[in-house]
LOLUMSE-193532 format. One record per residue (C-alpha): x, z, y negated. Coordinates in steps of 0.001 Angstrom, whole numbers, plus 500000, padded with zeros to 6 digits. Example, Ala and Ser with C-alpha at 12.3 -4.5 7.8 and 13.67 -1.06 7.14 Angstrom:
<pts>
512300507800504500513670507140501060
</pts>
This chain:
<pts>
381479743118853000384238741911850965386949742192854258384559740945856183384281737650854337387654737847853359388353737640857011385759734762857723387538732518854740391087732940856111390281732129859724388305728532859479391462726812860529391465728918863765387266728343864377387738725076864249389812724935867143387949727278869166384685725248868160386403721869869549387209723895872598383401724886873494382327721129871708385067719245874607382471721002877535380422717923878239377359719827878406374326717298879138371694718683880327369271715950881336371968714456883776372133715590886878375635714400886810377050717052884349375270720431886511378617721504886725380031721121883304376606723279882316377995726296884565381011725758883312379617725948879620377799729514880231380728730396881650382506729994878512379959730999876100380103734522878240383210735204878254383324734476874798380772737039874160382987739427875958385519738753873847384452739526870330382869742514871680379786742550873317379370745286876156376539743856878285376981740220879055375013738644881873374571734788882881371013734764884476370630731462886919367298729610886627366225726840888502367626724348885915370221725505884136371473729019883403370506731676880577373569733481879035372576736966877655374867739430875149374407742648873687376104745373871571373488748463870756375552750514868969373548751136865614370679753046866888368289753400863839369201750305862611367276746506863067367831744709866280368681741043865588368182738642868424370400735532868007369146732402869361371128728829870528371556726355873158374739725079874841373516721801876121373228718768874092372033715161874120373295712060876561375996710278874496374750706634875121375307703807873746378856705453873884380662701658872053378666702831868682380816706288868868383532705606866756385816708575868780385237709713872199381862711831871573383433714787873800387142714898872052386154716014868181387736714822865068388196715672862079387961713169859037386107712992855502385736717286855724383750717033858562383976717091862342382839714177864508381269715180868377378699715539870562377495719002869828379370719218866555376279720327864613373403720338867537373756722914868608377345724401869141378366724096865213375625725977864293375465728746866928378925729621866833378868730627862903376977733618864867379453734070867261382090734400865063380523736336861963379815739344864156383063739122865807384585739303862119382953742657861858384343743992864813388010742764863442387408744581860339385503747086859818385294748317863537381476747488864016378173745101862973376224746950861044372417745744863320372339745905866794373067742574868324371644740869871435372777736901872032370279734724874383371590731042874688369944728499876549370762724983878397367629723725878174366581723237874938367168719724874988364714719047877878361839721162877059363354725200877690360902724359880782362625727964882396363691729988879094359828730505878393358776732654881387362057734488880753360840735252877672357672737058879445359730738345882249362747740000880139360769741493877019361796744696877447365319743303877367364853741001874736362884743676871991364371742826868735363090743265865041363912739879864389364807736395866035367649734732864249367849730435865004369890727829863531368842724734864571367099723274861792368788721414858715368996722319855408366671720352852125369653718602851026373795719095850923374663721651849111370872723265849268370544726779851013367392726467852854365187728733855136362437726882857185358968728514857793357240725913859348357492722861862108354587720587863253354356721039866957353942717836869098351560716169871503352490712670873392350563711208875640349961707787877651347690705259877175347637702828880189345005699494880037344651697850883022342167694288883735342783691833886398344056693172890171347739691312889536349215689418886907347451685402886075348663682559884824347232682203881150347115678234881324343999678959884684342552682309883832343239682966879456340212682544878024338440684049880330339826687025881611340931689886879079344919690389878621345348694014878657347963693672875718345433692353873059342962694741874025345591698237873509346519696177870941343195696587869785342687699831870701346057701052868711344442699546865679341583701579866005343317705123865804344104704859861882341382703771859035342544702083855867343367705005853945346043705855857255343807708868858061343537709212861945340149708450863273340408710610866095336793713086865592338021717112864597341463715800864114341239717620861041338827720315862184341449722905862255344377721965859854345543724494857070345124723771853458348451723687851785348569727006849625349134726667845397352331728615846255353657725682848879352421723084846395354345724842843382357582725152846153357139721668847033357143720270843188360160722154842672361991720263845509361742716836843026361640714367846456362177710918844937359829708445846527362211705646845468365390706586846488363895708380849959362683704911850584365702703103849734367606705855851948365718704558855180365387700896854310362007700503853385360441698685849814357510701065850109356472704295851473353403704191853062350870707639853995347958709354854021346164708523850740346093711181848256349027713159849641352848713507848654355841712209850459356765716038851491353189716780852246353050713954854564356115714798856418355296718983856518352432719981856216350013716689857274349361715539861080350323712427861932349566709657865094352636707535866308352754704643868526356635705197869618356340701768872176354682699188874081355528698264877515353501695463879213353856691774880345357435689748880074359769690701877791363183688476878791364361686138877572362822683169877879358988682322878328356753683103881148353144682084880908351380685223881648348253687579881706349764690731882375347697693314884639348822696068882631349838697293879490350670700898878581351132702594874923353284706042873976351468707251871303352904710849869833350907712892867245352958715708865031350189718438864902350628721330862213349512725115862062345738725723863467345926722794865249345611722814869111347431720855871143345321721268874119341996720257872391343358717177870173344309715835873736340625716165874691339425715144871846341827711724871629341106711097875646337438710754874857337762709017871852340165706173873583337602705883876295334628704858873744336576702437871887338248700851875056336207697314875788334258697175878832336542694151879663339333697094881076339760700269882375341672702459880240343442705892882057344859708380879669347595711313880612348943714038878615352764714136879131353986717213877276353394719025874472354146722104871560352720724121869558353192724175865414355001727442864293354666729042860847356506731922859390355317734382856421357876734166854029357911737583852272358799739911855196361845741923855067363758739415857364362895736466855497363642738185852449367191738909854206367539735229855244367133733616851882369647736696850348372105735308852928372081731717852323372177732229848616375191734499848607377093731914850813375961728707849099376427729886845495372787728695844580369191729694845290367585729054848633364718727102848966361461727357851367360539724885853094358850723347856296359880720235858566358291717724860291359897717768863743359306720508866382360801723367868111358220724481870598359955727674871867359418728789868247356321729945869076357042731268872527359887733586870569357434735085868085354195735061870726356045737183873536358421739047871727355985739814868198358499739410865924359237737387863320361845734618863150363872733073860341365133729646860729368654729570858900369469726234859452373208724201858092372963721201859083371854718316857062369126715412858709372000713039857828374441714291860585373572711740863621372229714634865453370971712702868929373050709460867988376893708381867865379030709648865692377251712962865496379118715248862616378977718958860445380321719376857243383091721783857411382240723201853896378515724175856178380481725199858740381934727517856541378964728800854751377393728733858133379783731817859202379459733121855384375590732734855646375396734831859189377574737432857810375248738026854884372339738009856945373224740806859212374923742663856289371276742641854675368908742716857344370843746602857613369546747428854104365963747183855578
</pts>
């Protein structure tokens, strides 16, 4: 291992110019407008795969955008890893807050400024390159390798998940290796195990056939605003528990172990509030901070749209108002029957005044990972050896639905090895990666293949 990290350290200067190279692809892939620039992006990511070493590379077109594939089998007897990323990445708007052109990276303050930089290109291509450092130096990896990158992770992976039941017999690994998850805090080696999955749905009020003017008909005929207004109010109680019936039916106790893990992590309430510009936190009663954000479901309204909103005034009684309410669901819960259950329950609160319709626009399931199989095991040796410290465990509050779909089709487990940090503008201007996780990034990856061999 020793030339092989030896290796890693002396070539950062040249990754970092091949990373700005794949990061300068202006890979969207919610715009119809950048279709090309996607091809153009598996293009790159193949040959790339070609070049380090891989001897079966295949771009598979979907009906979106395309599925780039990589193999190298040449440790029979030995673990299969399955290495997981996405090419595309988020829209760049509003582009005046970027303080460089988001598609031309930087580097300042030891990090590197870009679209991509961290979500998802930084991250994947510490794979990329620790198995080609291998090849370079001591001839071979020492698992089996198979690549599977995505464009579509950004808007849903609506055609990587019946490829994932389609290819299975292509895609058999031992274990699924992601990084697209951040670590606890800078300079904190951390392997996730869990993510809340998601549910989102519509809530659409609707009274009078057009809109009225409030100085002839308020007073006597119900403004659809006050009334979702009303029926928002309705979906938490005092103690901010959601009031939803079986909301709770299903959810997982948090295990002595987590709670022990989770003491050790020493979140300050007062400085995570001061951090996002809040006097107070504010929760489920009789829960921590971290237990609120892991391991506890939660019920969002994420925006309002209804009546006029110019500038200006406009005397009105709007026809309609409609609510986005999201709910972060955690392991046990089902998505599916929480969007029953929340239909019905909106229905019998709504006043007779309006009709209420509700719609279901998309949802994921929660994953959770054991954390004391041999892979995990392997993941938090990695991270350690790179980082110089002890990994921590721990879970996070956003989702990665195809999570599940990985360890579901393929029944295998996955380890979420994660380098970025939540501070690194991932989705906003000015997105960035430390270099010094960059580096441990491609130190981390090494390790983990090195020791996933041992098993």
């Amino acid at each position: 291992m020793e030339n092989v990290i030896n290796y890693l350290n002396s070539n950062i200067s040249n990754y970092l110019e091949e990373l700005k190279e794949y990061i300068r692809i202006p890979s969207i892939s919610t715009l119809e407008t950048h279709k090309d620039e996607m091809i153009r992006c598996s293009e790159y990511i193949a040959n790339t795969f070609r070049t380090i070493g891989m001897t079966r590379v295949e771009i598979f077109p979907t009906e979106g955008h395309p599925i780039v594939y990589g193999e190298w089998l040449g440790k029979p007897g030995k673990p299969t890893v399955l290495i997981y990323g996405h090419y595309d990445v988020q829209p760049v708007d509003p582009l005046n807050l970027w303080d460089n052109p988001p598609f031309e990276p930087i580097i300042k303050d030891e990090k590197i400024f870009a679209r991509g930089a961290n979500d998802n290109k930084g991250q994947n291509f510490t794979h990329i390159k620790s198995v080609e450092a291998f090849f370079k130096t001591v001839g071979e990896p020492p698992v089996n390798i198979k690549y599977i990158f995505e464009g579509e992770e950004e808007i849903g992976s609506g055609n990587l998940v019946p490829f994932l039941k389609e290819k299975q017999d292509l895609l058999k690994c031992d274990v699924v290796l992601i990084s697209d998850t951040s670590m606890y805090a800078e300079d904190v080696p951390t392997i996730t195990y869990g993510l809340r999955g998601l549910l989102y749905m519509e809530v659409e009020v609707t009274a009078a056939n057009r809109d009225l003017h409030s100085g002839s008909y308020g007073g006597a005929v119900a403004n659809p605003i006050n009334e979702l207004a009303k029926i928002i109010s309705q979906l938490h109680d005092k103690n901010q528990k959601v009031t939803i019936p079986n909301f709770y039916k299903d959810v997982l106790k948090l295990s002595k172990q987590e709670k022990d893990n989770f003491k050790r992590l020493k979140l300050s309430d007062k400085e995570y509030a001061k951090e996002v510009g809040v006097k107070v936190l504010q929760g489920e009663k009789n829960f921590t901070t971290l237990e609120r954000l892991w391991v506890r479901p939660t019920l969002d309204c994420n925006g309002i749209i209804g009546g006029f909103t110019e500038k200006g005034a406009k005397t009105v009684l709007p026809s309609k108002a409609l609510a986005k309410i999201s709910m972060r669901l955690v392991p046990n819960q089902n998505p599916e029957k929480i969007a029953k259950e929340f239909t019905k329950y909106i229905k019998k609160i709504a006043p007779k005044c309006v009709s209420v319709d509700v719609r279901t626009l998309h949802y994921g399931s929660p994953a959770m990972v054991p954390i004391n199989n041999n892979a995990m095991k392997a993941g938090a040796s990695a991270v350690s050896k790179a980082f110089g410290k002890k990994a921590v465990f721990i879970r996070e509050g956003g989702s990665i639905p195809i999570i599940v779909d990985f360890v579901n089709q393929l029944k295998t487990p996955a380890v979420l090895m994660g380098f970025g940090l939540d501070s690194d503008n991932i989705h906003s201007p000015n997105e960035h990666f430390l270099l010094k996780n960059f580096k441990n990034g491609l130190l981390a990856s090494a390790y983990f293949l090195d020791e996933l061999s041992k098993f």
